[in-house]
KEKE-3310 file (N, C-alpha, C; in steps of 0.2 Angstrom, whole numbers, plus 5000, padded with zeros to 4 digits):
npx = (4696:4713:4720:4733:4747:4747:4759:4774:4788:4788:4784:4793:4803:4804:4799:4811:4822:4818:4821:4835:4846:4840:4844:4855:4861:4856:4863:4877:4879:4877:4886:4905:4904:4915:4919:4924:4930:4940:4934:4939:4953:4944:4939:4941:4931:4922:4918:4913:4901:4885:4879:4890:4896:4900:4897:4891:4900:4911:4922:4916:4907:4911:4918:4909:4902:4913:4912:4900:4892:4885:4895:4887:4892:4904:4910:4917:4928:4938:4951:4955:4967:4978:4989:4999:5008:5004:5010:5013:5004:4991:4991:5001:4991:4981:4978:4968:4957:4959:4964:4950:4937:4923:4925:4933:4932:4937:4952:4954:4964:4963:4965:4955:4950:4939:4946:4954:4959:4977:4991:5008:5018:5008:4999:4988:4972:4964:4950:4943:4929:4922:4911:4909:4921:4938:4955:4968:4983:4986:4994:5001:5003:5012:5010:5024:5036:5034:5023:5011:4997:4990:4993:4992:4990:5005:5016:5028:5024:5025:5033:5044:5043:5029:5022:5017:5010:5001:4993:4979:4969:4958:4941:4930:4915:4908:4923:4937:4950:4965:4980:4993:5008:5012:5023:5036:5038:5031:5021:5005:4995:4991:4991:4985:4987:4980:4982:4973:4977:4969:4970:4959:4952:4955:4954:4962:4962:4959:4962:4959:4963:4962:4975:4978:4991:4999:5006:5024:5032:5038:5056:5057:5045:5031:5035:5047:5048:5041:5046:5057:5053:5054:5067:5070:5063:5071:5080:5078:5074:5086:5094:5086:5088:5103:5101:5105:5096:5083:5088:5082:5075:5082:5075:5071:5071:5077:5072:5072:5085:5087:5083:5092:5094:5091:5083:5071:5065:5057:5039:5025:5032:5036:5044:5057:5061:5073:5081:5094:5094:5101:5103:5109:5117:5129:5126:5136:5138:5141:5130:5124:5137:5130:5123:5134:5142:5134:5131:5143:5147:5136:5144:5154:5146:5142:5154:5160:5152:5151:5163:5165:5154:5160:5172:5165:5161:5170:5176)
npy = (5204:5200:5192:5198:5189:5185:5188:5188:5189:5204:5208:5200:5202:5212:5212:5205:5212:5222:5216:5212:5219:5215:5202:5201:5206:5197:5186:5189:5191:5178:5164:5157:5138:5130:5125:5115:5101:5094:5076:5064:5061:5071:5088:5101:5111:5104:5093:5099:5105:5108:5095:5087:5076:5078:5090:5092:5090:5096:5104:5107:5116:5125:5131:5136:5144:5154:5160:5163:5160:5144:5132:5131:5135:5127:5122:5130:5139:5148:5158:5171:5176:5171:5167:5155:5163:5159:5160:5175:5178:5172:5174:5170:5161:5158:5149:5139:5144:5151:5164:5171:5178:5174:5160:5160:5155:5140:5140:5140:5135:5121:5106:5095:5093:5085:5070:5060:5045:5037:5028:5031:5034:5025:5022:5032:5039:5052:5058:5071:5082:5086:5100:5103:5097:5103:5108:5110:5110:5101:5103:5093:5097:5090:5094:5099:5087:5088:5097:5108:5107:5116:5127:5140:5138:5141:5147:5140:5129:5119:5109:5117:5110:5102:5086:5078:5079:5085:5085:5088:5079:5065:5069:5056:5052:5063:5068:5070:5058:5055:5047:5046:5045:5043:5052:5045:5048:5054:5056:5055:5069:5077:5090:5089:5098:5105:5112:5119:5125:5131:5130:5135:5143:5159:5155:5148:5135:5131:5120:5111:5095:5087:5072:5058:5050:5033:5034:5033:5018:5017:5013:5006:5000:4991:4979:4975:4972:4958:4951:4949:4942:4926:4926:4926:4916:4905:4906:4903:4890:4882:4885:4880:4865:4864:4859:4846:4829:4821:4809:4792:4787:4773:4758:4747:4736:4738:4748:4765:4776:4789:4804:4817:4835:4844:4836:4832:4844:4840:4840:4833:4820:4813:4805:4811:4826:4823:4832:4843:4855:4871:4878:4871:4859:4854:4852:4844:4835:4819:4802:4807:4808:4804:4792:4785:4781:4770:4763:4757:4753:4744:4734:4728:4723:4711:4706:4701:4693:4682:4676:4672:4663:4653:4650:4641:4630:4624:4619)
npz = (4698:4701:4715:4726:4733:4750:4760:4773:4775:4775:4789:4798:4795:4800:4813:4818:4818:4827:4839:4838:4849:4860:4859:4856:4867:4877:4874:4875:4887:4893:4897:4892:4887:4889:4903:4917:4931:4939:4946:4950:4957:4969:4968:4977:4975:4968:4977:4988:4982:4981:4971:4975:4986:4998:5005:5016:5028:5038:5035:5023:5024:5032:5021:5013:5021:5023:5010:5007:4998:4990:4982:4968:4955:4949:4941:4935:4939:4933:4925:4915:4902:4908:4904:4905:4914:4929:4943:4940:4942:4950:4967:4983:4995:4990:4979:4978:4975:4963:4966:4963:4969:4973:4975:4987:4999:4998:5000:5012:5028:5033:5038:5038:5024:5012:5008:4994:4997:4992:4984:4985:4969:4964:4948:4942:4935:4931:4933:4925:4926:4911:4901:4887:4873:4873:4867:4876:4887:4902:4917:4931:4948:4965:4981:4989:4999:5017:5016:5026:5029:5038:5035:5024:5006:4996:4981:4984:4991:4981:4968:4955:4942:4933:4941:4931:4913:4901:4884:4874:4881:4874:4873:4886:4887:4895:4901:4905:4905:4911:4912:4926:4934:4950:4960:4972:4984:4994:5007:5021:5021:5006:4993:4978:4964:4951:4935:4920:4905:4893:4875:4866:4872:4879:4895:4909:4921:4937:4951:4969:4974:4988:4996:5003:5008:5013:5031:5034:5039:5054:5060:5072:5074:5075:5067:5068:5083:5083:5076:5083:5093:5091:5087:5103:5109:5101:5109:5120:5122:5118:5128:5138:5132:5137:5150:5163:5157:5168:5180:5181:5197:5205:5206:5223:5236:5246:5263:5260:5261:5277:5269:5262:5266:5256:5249:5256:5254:5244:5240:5250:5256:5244:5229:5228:5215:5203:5197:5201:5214:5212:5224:5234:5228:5218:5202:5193:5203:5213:5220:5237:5253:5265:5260:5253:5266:5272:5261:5260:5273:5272:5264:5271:5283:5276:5271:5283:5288:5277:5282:5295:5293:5285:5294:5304:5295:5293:5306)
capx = (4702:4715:4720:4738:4746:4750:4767:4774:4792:4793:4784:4798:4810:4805:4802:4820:4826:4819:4823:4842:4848:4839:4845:4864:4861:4858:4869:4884:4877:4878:4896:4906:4902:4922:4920:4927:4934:4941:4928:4941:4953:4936:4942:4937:4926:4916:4916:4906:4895:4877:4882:4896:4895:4903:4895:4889:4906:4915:4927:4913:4900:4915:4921:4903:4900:4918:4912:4894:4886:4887:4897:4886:4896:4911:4914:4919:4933:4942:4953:4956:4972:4984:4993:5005:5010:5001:5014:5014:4995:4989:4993:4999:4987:4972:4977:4961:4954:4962:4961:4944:4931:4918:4928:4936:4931:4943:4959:4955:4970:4963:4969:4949:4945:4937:4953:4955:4970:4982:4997:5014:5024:5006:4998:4982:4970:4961:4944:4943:4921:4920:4904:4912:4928:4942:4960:4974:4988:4983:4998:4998:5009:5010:5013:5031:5037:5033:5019:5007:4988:4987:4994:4987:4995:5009:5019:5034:5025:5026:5039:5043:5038:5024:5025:5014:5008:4996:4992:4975:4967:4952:4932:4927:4908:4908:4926:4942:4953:4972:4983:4998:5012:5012:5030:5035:5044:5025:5017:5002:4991:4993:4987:4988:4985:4979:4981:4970:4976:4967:4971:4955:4948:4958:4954:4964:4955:4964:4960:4963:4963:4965:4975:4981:4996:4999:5012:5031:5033:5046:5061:5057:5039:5028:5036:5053:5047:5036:5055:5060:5051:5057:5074:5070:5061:5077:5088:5076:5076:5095:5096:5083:5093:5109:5101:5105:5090:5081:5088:5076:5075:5082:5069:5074:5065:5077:5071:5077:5088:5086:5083:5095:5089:5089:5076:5067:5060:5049:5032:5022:5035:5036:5050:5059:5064:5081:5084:5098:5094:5108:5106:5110:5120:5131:5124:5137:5139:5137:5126:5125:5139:5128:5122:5141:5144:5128:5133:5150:5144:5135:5147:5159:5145:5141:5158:5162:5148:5154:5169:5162:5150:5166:5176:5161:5159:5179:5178)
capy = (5207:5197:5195:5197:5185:5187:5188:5189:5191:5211:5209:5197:5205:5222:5211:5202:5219:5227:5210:5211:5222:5212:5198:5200:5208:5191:5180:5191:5188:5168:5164:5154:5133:5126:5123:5107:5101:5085:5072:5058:5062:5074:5092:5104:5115:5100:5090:5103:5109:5103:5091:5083:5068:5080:5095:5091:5090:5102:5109:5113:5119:5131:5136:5140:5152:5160:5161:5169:5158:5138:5132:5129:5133:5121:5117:5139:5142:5150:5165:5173:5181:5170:5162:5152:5168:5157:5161:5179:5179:5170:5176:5165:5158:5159:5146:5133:5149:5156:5173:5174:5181:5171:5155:5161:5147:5134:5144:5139:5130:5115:5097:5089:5094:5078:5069:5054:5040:5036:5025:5034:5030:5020:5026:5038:5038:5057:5057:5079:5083:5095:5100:5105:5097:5109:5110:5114:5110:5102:5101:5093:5096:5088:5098:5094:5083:5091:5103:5108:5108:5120:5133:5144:5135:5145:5143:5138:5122:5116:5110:5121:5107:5098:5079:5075:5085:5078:5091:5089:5072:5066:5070:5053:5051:5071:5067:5070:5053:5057:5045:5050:5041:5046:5053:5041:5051:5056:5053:5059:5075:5083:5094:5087:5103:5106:5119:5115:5131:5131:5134:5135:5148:5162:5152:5144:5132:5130:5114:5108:5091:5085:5068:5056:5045:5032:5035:5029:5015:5017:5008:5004:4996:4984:4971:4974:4968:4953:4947:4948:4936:4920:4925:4924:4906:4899:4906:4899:4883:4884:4885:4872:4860:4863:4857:4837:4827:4818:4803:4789:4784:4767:4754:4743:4731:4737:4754:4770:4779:4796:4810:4823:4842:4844:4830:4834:4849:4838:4842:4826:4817:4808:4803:4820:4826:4822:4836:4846:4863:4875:4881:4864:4852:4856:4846:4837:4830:4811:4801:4811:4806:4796:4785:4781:4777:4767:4757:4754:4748:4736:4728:4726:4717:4704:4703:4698:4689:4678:4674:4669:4654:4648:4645:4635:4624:4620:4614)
capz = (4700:4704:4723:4728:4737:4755:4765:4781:4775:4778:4797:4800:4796:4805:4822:4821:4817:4834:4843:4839:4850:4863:4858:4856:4875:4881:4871:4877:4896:4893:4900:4888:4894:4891:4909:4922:4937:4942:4952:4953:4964:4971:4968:4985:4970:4968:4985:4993:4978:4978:4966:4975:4992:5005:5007:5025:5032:5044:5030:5015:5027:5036:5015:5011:5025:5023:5003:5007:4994:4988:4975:4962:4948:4953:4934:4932:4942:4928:4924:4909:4899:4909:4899:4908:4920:4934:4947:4942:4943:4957:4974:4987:5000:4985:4974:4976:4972:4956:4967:4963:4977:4972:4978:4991:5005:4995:5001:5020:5029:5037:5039:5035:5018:5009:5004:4991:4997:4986:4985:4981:4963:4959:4942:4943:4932:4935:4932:4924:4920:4906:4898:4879:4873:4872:4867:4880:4892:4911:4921:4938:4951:4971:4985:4992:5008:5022:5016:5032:5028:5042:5033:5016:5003:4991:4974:4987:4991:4974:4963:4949:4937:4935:4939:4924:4910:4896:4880:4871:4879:4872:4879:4884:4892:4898:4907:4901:4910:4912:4918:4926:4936:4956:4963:4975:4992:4997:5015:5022:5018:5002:4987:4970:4960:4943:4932:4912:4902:4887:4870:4861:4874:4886:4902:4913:4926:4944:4955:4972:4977:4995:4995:5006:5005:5020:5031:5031:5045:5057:5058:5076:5074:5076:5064:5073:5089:5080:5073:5088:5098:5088:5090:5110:5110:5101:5115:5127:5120:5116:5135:5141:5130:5139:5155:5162:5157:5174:5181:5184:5204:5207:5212:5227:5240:5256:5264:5260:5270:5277:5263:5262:5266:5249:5245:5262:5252:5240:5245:5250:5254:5237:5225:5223:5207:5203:5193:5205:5215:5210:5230:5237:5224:5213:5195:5192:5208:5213:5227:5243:5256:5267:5256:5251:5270:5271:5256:5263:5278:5272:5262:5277:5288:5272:5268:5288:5288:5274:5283:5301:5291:5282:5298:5308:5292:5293:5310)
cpx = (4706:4720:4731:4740:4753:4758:4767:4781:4794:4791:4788:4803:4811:4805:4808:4823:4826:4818:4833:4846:4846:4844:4854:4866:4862:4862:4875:4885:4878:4885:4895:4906:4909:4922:4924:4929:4935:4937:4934:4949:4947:4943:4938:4931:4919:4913:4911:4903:4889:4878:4885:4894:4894:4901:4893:4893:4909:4918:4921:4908:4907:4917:4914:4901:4907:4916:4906:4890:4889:4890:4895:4888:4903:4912:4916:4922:4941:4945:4955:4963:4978:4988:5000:5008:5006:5003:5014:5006:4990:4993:4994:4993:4979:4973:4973:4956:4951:4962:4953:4940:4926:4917:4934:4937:4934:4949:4958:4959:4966:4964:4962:4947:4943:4944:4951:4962:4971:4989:5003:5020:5015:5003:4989:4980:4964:4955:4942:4936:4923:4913:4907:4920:4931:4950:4964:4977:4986:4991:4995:5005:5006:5012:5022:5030:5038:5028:5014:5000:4987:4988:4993:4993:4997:5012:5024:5034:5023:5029:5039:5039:5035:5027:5022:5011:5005:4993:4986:4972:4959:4946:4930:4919:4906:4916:4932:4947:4962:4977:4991:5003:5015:5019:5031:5037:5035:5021:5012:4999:4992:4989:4987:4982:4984:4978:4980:4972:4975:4968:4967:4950:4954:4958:4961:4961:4962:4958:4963:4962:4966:4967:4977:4987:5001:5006:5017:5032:5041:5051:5060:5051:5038:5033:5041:5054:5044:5041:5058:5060:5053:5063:5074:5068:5066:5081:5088:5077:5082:5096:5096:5088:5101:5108:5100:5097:5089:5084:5082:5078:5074:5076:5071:5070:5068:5074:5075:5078:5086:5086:5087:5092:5086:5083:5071:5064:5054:5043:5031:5026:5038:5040:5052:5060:5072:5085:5088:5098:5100:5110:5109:5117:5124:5126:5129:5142:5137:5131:5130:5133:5136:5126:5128:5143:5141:5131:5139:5149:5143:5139:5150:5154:5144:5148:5160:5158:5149:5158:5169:5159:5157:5170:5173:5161:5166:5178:5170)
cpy = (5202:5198:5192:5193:5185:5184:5190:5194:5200:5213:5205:5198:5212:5219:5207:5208:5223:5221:5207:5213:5221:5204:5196:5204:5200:5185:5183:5189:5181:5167:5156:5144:5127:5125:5114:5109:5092:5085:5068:5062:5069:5081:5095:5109:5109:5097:5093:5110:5104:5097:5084:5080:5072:5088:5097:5092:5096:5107:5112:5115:5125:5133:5139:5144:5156:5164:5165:5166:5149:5137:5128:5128:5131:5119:5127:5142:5144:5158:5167:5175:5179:5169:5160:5156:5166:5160:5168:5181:5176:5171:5170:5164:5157:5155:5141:5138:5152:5165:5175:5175:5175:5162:5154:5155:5142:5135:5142:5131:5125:5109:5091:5090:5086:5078:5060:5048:5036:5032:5028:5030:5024:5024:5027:5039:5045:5056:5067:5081:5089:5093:5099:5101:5103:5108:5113:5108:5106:5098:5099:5092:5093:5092:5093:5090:5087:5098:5100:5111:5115:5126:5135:5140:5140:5141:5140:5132:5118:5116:5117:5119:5102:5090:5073:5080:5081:5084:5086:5080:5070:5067:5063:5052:5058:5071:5065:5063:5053:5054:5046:5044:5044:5046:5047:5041:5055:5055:5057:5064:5078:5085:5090:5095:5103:5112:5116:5122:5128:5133:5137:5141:5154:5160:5149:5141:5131:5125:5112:5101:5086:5075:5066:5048:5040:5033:5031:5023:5013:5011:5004:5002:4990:4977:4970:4968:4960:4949:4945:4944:4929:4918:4922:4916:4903:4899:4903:4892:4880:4881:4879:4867:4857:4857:4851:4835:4822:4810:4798:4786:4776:4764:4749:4743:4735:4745:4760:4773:4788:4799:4814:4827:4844:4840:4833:4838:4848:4840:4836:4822:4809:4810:4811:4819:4827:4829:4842:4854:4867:4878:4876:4861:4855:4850:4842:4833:4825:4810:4807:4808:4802:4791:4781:4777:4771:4761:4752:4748:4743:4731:4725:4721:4709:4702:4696:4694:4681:4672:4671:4662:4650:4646:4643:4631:4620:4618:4608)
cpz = (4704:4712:4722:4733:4745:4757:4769:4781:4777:4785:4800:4799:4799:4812:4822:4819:4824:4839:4843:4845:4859:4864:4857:4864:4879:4881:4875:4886:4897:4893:4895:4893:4893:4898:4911:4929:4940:4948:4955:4954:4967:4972:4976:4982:4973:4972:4988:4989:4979:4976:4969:4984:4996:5006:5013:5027:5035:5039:5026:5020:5029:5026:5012:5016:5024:5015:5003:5001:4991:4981:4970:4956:4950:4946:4932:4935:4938:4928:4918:4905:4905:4908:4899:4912:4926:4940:4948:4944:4948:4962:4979:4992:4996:4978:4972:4974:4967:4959:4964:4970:4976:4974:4984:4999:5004:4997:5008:5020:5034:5035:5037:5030:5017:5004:5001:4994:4990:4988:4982:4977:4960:4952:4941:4937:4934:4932:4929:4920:4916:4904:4888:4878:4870:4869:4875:4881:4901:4911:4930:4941:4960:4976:4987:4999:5012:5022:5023:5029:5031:5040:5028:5012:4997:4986:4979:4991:4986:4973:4960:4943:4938:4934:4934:4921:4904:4891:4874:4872:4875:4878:4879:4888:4896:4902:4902:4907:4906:4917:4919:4932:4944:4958:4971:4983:4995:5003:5017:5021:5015:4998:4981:4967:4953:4940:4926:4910:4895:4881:4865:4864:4877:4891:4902:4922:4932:4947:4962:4973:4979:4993:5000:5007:5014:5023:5034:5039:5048:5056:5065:5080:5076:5075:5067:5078:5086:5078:5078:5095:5096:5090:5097:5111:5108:5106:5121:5128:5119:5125:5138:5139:5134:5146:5155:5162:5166:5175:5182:5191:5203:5210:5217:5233:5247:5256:5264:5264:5269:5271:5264:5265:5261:5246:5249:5258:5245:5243:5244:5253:5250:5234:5225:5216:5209:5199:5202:5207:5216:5219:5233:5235:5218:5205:5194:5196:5210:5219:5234:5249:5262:5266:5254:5257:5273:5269:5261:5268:5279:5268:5268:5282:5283:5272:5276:5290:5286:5276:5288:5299:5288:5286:5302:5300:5293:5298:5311)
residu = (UNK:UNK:UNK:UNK:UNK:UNK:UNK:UNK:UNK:UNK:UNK:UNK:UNK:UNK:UNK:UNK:UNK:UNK:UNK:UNK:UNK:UNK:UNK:UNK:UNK:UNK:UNK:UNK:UNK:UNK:UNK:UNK:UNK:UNK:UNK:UNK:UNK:UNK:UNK:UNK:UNK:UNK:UNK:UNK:UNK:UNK:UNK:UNK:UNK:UNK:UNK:UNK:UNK:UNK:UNK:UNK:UNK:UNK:UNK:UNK:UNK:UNK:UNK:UNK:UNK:UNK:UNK:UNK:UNK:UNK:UNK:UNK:UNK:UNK:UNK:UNK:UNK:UNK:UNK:UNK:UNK:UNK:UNK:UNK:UNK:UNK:UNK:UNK:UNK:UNK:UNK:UNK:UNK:UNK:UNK:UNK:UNK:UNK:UNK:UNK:UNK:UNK:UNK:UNK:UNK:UNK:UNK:UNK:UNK:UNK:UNK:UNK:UNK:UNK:UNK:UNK:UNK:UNK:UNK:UNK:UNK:UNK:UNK:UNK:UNK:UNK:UNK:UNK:UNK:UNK:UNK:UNK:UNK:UNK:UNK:UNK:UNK:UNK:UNK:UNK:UNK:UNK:UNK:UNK:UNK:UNK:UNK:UNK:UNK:UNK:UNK:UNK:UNK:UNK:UNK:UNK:UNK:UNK:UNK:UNK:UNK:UNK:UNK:UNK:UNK:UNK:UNK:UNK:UNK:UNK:UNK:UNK:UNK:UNK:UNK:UNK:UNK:UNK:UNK:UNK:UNK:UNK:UNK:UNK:UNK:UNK:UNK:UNK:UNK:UNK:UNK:UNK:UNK:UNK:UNK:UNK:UNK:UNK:UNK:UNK:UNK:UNK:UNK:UNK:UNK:UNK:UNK:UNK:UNK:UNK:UNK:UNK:UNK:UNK:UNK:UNK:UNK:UNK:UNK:UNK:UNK:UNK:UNK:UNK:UNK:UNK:UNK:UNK:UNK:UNK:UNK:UNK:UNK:UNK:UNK:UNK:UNK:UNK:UNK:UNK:UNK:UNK:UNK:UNK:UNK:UNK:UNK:UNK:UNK:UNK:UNK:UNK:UNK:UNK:UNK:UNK:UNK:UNK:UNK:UNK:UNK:UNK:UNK:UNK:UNK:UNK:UNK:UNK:UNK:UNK:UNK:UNK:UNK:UNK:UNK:UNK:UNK:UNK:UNK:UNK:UNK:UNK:UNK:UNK:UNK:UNK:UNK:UNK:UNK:UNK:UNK:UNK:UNK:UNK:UNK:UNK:UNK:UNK:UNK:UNK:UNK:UNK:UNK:UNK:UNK:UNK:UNK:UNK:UNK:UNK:UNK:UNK:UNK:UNK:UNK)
# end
């Protein structure tokens, strides 16, 4: 009798039949993984996920107790059936958010999130992880001049349009790199926000990150004053220059006569200096008047002197 030859095919096809129904239960449960979020400028998702540098810091410790749970999934901060109605669809003070609950501790106003610095007008090169490439749209916009950290941030510290906008870049190394051309009226603590709305899924991804741009140096600064000190050394010198150079004190055998008051005040009594005390002398006055009568003087006893030997030689 010959033997027929075994099969599996109709017990494997009864148990993927009562495993379907299991089985398309859990596939539906598995969230689609088009995810991201920008690393480079460091988004506030990723900063203070697991994952990312700054999760010790004051700010992601204070969004992870407002949120009630860590932000692990920092690449799923997505919303669905936007589609470009971002403004009518996120609520102000909840756009690090996307209004979702679930990232709710990104929405706090404070002035120490982990910020990147940045030069304003240079050219930014964003660093945006994905897992899957995708198709869309990422706009980026900056918060305006004179946004306050301190306060929720709304659609009415943003332009209207974005200050770069970049449609379907490539995946390179898990990291979409987008560079973009920084506005250049920027100072101090701001947002660069990013919205990626996809066109290959329903999502739209929302981003915040903190940045810092240095600030504008006054008109009546340091370097001011630093210019201003050379000016003075020429003025000084300009001065000194005007004053009479010193004369040098005659040298002579006979003794000198009385000093002035004015000399009197040399200390030591050694050679004054000639240079002339403005309370005394005028500068450009000559020899003292006693030294002129002095002088005189003696010519009158030499001259009579003279005269007296010439008339004993005559007789």
């Amino acid at each position: 009798m010959a033997r027929m030859p075994w099969t599996t095919a109709p017990r494997t096809s009864a148990a993927f039949a009562a495993l379907t129904p299991f089985l398309l239960t859990v596939f539906a449960a598995v969230p689609a993984q088009a995810h991201g979020a920008p690393t480079d400028p460091v988004s506030r998702v990723f900063a203070c996920s697991p994952d990312g540098a700054s999760s010790g810091t004051a700010a992601c410790r204070a969004a992870v107790a407002a949120n009630g749970s860590p932000f692990t999934a920092w690449d799923n901060l997505r919303v669905a059936n936007v589609n470009g109605r971002d403004r009518q669809t996120i609520p102000d003070g909840k756009l690090c958010s996307g209004g979702l609950p679930a990232y709710k501790g990104l929405d706090l106003a404070r002035s120490d999130w982990p910020a990147t610095r940045l030069s304003p007008g240079a050219t930014l090169t964003m660093k945006y992880v994905s897992t899957i490439p995708h198709t869309g749209t990422f706009r980026m916009y900056l918060t305006e001049p004179g946004y306050d950290p301190s306060k929720p941030l709304t659609w009415s510290d943003l332009p209207e349009q974005p200050f770069a906008q970049v449609k379907d870049p490539a995946l390179t190394d898990g990291a979409y790199r987008i560079r973009m051309t920084l506005p250049k009226n920027r100072t101090g603590r701001q947002v660069l926000y990013t919205i990626w709305q996809n066109s290959s899924t329903a999502d739209t991804y929302y981003s915040c990150s903190d940045v810092v741009f240095p600030a504008a140096a006054g008109k009546g600064g340091a370097g001011a004053g630093a210019a201003a000190s050379p000016t003075q050394s020429k003025a000084v010198q300009k001065e000194k220059a005007k004053e009479p150079e010193k004369s040098p004190v005659p040298s002579t055998s006979a003794p000198a006569p009385t000093p002035s008051p004015s000399v009197a005040r040399s200390a030591g009594g050694a050679v004054p200096d000639s240079t002339p005390v403005a309370a005394d002398a005028d500068p450009g006055s000559g020899p003292s008047a006693p030294m002129m009568a002095g002088g005189a003087a003696a010519v009158l006893v030499l001259t009579g002197g003279a005269a007296l030997a010439l008339r004993l030689r005559r007789r």
